[in-house]
ZASE-21544 format. One record per residue (C-alpha): residue in one letter; z, x, y. Coordinates in steps of 0.2 Angstrom, whole numbers, padded with zeros to 4 digits, always signed. Each point is the difference from the previous one (the first is absolute). Layout:
REM ZASE-21544
AZXY/...
***
This chain:
REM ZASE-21544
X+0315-0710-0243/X+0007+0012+0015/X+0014+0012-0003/X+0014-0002+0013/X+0006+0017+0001/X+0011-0005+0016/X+0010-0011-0011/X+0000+0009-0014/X+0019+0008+0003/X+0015-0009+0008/X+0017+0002+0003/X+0011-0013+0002/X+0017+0002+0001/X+0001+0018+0000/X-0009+0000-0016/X-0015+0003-0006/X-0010-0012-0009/X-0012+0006-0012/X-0021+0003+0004/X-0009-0014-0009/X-0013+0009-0012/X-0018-0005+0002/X-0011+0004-0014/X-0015+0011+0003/X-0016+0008-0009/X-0005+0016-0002/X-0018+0007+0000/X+0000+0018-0005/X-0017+0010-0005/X-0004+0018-0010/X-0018+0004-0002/X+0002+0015-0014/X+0010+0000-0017/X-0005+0016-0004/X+0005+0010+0016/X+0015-0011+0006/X+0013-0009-0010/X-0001-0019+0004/X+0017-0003-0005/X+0008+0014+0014/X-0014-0008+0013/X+0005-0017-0004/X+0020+0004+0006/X-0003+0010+0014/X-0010-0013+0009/X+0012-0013-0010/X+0013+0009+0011/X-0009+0001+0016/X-0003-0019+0000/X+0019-0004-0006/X+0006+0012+0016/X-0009-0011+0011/X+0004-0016-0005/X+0019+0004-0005/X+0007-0004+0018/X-0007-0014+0000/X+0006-0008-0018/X-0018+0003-0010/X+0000+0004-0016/X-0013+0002-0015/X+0003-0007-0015/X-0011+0007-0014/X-0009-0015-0004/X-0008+0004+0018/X-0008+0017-0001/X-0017+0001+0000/X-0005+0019-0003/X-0017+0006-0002/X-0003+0015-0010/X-0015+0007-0003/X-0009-0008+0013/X-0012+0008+0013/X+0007-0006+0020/X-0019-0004+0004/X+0001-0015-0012/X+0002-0015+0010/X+0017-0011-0005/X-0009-0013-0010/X-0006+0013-0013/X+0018+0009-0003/X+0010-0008-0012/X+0015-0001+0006/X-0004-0001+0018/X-0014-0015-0005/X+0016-0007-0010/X+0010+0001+0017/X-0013-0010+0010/X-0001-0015-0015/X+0019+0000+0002/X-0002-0003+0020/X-0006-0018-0004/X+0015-0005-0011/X+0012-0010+0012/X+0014+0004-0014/X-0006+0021-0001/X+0018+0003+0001/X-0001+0011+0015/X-0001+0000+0020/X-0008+0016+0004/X-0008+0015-0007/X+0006+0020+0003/X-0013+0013-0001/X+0008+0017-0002/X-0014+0011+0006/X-0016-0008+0010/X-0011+0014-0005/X+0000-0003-0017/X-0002-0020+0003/X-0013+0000+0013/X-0018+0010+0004/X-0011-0004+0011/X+0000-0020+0008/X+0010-0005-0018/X+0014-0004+0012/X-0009-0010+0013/X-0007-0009-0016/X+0017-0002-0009/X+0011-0005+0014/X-0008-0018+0003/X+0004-0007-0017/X+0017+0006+0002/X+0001-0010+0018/X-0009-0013-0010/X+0013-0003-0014/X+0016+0005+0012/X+0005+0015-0006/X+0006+0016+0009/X-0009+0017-0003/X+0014+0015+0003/X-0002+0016+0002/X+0008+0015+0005/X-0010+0007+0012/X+0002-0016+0013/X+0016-0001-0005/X+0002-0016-0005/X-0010-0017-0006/X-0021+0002+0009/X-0002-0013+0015/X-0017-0005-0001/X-0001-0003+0019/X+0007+0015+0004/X-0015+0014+0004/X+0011+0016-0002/X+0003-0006-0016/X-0018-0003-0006/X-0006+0016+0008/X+0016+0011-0009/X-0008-0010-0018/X-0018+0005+0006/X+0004+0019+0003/X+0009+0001-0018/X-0017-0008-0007/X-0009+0013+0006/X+0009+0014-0003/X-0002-0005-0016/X-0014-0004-0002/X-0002+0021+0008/X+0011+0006-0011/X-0012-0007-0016/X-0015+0006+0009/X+0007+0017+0002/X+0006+0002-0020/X-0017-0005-0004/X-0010+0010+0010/X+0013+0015-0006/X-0005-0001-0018/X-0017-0003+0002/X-0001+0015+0012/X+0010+0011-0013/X-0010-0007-0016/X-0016+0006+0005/X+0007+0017+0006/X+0008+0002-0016/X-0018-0003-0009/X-0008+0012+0014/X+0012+0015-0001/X+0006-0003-0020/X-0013-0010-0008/X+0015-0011-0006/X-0008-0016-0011/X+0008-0015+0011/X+0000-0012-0015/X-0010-0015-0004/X-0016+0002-0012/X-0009+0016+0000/X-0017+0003+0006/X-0015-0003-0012/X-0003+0018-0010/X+0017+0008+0005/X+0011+0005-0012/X+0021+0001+0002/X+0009+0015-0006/X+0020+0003+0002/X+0004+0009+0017/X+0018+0001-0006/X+0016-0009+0007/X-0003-0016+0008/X+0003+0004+0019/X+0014-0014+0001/X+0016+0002-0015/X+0007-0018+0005/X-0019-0006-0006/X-0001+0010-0012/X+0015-0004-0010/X-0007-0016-0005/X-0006-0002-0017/X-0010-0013-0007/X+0011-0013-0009/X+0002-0001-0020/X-0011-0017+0002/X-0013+0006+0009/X+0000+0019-0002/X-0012+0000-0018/X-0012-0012+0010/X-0003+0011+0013/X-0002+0018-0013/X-0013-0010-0010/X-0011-0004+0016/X+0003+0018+0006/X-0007+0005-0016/X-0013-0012-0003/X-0008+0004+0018/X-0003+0017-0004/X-0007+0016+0011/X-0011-0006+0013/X-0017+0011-0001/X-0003+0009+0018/X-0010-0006+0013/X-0021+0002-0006/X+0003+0004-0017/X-0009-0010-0014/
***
């Protein structure tokens, strides 16, 4: 199904008559629940996507959101949930929808995902929109597959570059301060307390009331380690 957006206002008789509405989903994506609240993510990119397909009579009902939260960018779309539920829903001639509004590429793409995704889309005749063309992608059109590869990569750069950070600043950290970097602790070393816990927002979590005498009792039941050589 194609979107006539020429046709989609007229004016007859020096009135105007009203933009037919064609349904459209959404596909939205947060990675972090911790550092980004999905539900302020999920409306900004809502909005983005409503802005861009507003003039032309889209909208987004709810039953149509797909929103990804917690959910690396590196995972291909078949092993997200909502974006795997998204592609099933392609193949259902009675899906509800004629076209799909993507509010910001970066977080939907990385890498080739695009190149990957696009054909099933072509496949099932279903629009892709986004922001950054303007309007729905044209999947003979070169400027539009080279824009969608640039935002691939530049995601794909923009992960690399977070990853290398922490890494790079993780072992610094253990170099200059000796900070433990979590996980199990070496054979014969001992932890002891080096006072507040570097980050407050972690260290305001408690252990819940059901799992909080579990986890004294192990404590306690493990012991002191003895140091590394003694008998």
């Amino acid at each position: 199904m194609t979107i006539d957006r020429e046709r989609a206002g007229r004016h007859h008789g020096g009135q105007t008559v009203p933009t037919p509405q064609f349904e459209f989903a959404f596909y939205g994506r947060v990675s972090t629940e911790d550092n980004q609240d999905p539900e302020s993510s999920l409306q900004w990119q809502l909005q983005r996507a409503r802005a861009l397909i507003a003039p032309h009579g889209g909208v987004i009902g709810p039953q149509f959101r797909f929103f990804d939260v917690g959910q690396s960018r590196s995972l291909p779309w078949q092993r997200r949930p909502e974006a795997s539920r998204l592609l099933a829903s392609l193949r259902d001639p009675r899906r509800g929808f004629a076209a799909v509004a993507i509010g910001e590429p970066h977080r939907a793409f990385y890498g080739n995902q695009f190149g990957l995704t696009l054909p099933l889309f072509e496949h099932y005749g279903v629009q892709l929109w986004v922001p950054e063309v303007g309007g729905p992608i044209d999947p003979n059109n070169e400027a539009h597959d080279l824009v969608m590869s640039v935002f691939g990569g530049m995601s794909k750069g923009e992960r690399n570059r977070v990853k290398v950070r922490v890494r790079t600043a993780m072992a610094t950290q253990t170099q200059m301060e000796g900070r433990y970097l979590d996980g199990r602790p070496p054979y014969g070393y001992m932890l002891r307390d080096l006072g507040p816990h570097p980050n407050p927002a972690k260290a305001s979590r408690a252990h819940p009331p059901t799992t909080a005498p579990a986890t004294r009792t192990a404590t306690a039941s493990a012991g002191p380690r003895a140091p590394s050589g003694s008998s």
